[in-house]
C-alpha positions as CSV (number, residue, x, y, z in Angstrom):
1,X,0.0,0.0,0.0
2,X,1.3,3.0,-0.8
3,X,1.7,6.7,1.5
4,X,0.8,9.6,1.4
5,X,4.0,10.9,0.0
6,X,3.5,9.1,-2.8
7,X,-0.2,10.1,-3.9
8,X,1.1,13.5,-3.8
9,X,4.3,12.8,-5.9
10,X,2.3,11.4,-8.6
11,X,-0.1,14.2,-8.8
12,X,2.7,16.8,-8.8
13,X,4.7,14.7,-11.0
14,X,1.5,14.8,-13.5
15,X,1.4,18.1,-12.9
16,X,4.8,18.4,-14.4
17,X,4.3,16.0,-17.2
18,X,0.9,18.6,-18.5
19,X,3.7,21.4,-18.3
20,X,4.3,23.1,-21.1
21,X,6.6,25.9,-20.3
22,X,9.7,26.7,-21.8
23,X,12.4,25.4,-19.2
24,X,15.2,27.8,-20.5
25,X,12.9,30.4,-20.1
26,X,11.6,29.8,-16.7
27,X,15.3,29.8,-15.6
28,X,16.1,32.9,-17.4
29,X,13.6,34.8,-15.0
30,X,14.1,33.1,-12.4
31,X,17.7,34.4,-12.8
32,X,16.3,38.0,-13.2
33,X,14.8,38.0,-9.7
34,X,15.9,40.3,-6.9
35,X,19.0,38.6,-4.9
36,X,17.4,35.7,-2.3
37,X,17.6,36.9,1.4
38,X,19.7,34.2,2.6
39,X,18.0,31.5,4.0
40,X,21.3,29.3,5.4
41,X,22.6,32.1,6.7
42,X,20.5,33.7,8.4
43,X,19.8,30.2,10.3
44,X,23.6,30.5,10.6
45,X,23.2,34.2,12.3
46,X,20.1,33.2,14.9
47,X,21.5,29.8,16.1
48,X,23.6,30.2,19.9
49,X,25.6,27.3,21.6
50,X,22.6,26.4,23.4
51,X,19.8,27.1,21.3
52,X,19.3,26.7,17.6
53,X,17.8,28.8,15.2
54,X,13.7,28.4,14.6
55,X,11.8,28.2,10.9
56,X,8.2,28.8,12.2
57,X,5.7,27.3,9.5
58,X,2.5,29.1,7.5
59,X,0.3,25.8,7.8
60,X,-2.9,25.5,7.1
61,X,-3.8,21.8,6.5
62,X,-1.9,18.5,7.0
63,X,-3.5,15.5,4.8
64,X,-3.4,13.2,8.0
65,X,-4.9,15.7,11.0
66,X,-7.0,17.5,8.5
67,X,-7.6,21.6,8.9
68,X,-5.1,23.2,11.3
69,X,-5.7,26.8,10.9
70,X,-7.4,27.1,7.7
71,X,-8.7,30.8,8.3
72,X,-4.8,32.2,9.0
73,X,-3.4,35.5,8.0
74,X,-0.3,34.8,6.3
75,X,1.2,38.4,6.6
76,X,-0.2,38.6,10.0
77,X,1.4,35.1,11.1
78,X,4.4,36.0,9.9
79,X,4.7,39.2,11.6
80,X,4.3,37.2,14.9
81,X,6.7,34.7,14.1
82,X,9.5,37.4,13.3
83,X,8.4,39.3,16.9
84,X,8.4,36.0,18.5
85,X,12.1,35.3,17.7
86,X,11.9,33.2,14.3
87,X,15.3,33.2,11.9
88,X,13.2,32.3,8.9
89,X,9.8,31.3,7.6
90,X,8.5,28.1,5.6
91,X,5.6,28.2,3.9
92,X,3.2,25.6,2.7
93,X,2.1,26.5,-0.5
94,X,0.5,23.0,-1.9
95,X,-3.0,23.2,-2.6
96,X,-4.5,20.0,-2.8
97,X,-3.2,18.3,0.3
98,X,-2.0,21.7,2.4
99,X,-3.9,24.2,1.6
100,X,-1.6,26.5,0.7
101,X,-0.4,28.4,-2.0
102,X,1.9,31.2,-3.8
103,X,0.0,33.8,-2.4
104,X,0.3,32.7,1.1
105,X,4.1,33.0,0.3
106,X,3.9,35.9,-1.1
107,X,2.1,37.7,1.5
108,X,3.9,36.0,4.3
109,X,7.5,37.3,2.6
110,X,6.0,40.8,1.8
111,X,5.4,41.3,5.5
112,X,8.7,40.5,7.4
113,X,12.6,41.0,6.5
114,X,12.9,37.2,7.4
115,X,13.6,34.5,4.4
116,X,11.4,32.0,3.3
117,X,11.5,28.5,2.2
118,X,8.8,27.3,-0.3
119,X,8.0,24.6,1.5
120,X,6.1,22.1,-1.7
121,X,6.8,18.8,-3.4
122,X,9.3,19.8,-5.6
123,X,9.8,17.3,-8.3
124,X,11.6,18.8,-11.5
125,X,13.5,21.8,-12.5
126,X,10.2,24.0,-13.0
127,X,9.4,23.6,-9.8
128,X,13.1,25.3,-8.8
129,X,12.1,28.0,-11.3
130,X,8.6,28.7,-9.7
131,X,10.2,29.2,-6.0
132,X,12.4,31.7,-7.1
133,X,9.8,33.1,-9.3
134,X,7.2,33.6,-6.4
135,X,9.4,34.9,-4.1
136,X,11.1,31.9,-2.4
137,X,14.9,31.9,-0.8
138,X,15.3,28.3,-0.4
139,X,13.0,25.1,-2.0
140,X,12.8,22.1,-0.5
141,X,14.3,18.9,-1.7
142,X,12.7,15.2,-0.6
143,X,15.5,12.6,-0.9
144,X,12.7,10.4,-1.1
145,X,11.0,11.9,-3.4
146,X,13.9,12.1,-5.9
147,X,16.0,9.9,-7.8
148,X,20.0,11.0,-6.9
149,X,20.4,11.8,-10.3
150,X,17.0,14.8,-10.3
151,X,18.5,15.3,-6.8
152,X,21.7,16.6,-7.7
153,X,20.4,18.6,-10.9
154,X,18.3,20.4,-8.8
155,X,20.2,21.3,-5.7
156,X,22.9,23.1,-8.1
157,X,20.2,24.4,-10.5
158,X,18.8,26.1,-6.7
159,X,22.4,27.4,-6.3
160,X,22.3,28.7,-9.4
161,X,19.4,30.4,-9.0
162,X,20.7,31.9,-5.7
163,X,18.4,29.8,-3.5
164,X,19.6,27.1,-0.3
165,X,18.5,23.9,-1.0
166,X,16.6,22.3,2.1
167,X,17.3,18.9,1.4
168,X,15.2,16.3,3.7
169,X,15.5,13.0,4.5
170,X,15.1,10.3,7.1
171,X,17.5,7.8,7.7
172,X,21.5,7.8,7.1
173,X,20.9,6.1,3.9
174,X,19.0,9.4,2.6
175,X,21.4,11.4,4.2
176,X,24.4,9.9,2.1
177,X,22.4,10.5,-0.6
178,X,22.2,13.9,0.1
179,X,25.6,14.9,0.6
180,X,26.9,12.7,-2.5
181,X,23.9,15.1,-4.2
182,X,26.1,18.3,-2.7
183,X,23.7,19.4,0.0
184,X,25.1,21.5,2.4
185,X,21.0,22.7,4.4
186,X,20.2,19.0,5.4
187,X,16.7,18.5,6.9
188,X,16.0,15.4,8.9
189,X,12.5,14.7,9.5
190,X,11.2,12.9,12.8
191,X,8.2,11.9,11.0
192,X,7.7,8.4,9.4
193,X,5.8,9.0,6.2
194,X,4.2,5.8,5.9
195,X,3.5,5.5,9.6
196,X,3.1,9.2,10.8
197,X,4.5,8.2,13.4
198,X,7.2,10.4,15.2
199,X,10.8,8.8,15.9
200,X,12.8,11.2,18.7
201,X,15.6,9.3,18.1
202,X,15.8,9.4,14.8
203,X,17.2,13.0,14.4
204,X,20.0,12.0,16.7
205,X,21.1,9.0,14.5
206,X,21.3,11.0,11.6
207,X,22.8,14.0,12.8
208,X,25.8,11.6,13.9
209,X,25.9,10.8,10.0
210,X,26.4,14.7,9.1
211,X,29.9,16.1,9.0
212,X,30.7,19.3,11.0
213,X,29.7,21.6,7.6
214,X,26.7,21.0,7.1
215,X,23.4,23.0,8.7
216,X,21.0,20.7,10.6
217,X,17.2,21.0,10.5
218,X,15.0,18.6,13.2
219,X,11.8,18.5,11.7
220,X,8.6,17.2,13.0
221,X,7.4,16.6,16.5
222,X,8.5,19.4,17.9
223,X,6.3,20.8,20.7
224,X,8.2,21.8,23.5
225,X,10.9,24.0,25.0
226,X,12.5,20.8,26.2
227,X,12.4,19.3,22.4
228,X,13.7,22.5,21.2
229,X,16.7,22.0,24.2
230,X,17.7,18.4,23.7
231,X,17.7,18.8,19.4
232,X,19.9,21.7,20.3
233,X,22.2,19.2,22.4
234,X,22.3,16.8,19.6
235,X,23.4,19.1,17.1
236,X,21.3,20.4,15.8
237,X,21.5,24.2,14.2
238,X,17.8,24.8,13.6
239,X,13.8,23.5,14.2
240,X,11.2,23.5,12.0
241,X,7.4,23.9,13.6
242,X,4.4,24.3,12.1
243,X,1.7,22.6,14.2
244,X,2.7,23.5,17.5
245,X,2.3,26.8,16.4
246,X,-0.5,27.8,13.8
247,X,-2.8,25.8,16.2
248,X,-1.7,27.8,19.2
249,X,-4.1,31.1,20.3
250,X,-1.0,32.9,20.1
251,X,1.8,31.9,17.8
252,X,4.2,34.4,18.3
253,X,4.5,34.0,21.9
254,X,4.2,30.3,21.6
255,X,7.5,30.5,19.9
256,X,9.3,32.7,22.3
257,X,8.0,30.1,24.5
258,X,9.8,27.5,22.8
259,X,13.2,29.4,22.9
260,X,13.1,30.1,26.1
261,X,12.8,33.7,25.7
262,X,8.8,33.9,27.2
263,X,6.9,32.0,29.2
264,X,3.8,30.0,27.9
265,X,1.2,30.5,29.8
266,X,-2.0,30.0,27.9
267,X,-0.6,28.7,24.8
268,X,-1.4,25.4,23.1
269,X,1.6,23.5,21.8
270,X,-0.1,20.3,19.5
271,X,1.4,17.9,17.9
């Protein structure tokens, strides 16, 4: 039986194969764009010896919990987020399954000084084209979703571009993948995608895998101060939450909360 991941591969990868545009010419204005913000390195600039840096998520939907916070403001959440201590922003901007889309990104970006990762199924060198395009800094890169060869194309056609490459994976396996691919942003998600099922040992197997150069992103399952401490102690440079926050009543201090910097009294941290 297949996952969730891949129902949503193959209708992106559809989506893709009905594509029509000129690839040369996508790149061409995606070259044109304004200089990215720095995505890498402004996780680089927020993250302390003791505490790493925070990507705080625009999420309206997940396909396995269903609406999260499907009437959110994306400028106004992101203007919490960057008052409540976040380095950067990702933003879900899939449709179908998320809820999301360009706009949300747009309007999220337009509002705050922070970068943003489009945060989609990226499956093909349009996809690179269309993050730049709507504003992006970085794109994310499933290792799972990719064969090594796609992989690689697309983290230097992101370089190219000016964009970091936020490339995910799960197990050491993916993460030799990844670096063999050039990745240097390396995402490692807590979640099993067939299981949903959230692994808090996982992060610290893989980060053990990473050599000292590369930036380390924990994703998933993270809802506490104390997760935010002990990814922190495993070596990680940065979190990336989404539910804990958009389904808080107040995001922005929810955050602080989870660095340490606020208390939070009142606030709902969820899964």
């Amino acid at each position: 039986m297949g996952t969730y991941l891949d129902s949503i591969l193959a209708a992106h990868r559809a989506a893709a194969a009905a594509d029509r545009r000129d690839l040369a010419s996508l790149v061409g204005q995606a070259r044109s764009c304004p200089p990215a913000r720095g995505f890498a390195a402004a996780l680089r600039r927020a993250r302390t010896a003791t505490r790493p840096a925070v990507i705080a998520e625009v999420k309206r939907r997940s396909p396995s919990k269903g609406p999260l916070a499907p009437r959110l403001v994306p400028a106004a959440l992101a203007q919490e987020y960057a008052a409540g201590g976040a380095a950067c922003l990702s933003v879900l901007t899939d449709a179908e399954h998320f809820g999301g889309s360009p706009r949300d990104l747009e309007e999220a970006r337009d509002a705050v000084e922070l970068p943003v990762l489009r945060k989609d199924f990226t499956v093909g060198a349009a996809d690179v084209c269309d993050a730049r395009l709507m504003g992006a800094d970085a794109v994310l890169l499933i290792v799972r979703a990719l064969a090594a060869a796609e992989l690689k194309e697309l983290v230097a056609l992101a370089e190219e571009l000016g964009m970091d490459a936020l490339v995910e994976v799960h197990d050491e396996a993916e993460a030799q993948v990844a670096l063999e691919a050039g990745a240097s942003l390396v995402g490692v998600n807590q979640r099993d995608l067939a299981t949903f099922e959230v692994d808090t040992g996982r992060a610290a197997r893989v980060a053990r895998a990473l050599p000292g150069h590369v930036l380390r992103v924990a994703e998933s399952g993270i809802r506490t101060a104390a997760d935010v401490a002990r990814l922190a102690s495993e070596g990680f440079d940065a979190v990336l939450v989404g539910e804990a926050l958009v389904t808080s009543a107040r995001p922005g201090a929810a955050l602080a909360g989870l660095l340490g910097l606020a208390p939070q009294a009142g606030e709902r941290a969820e899964a």
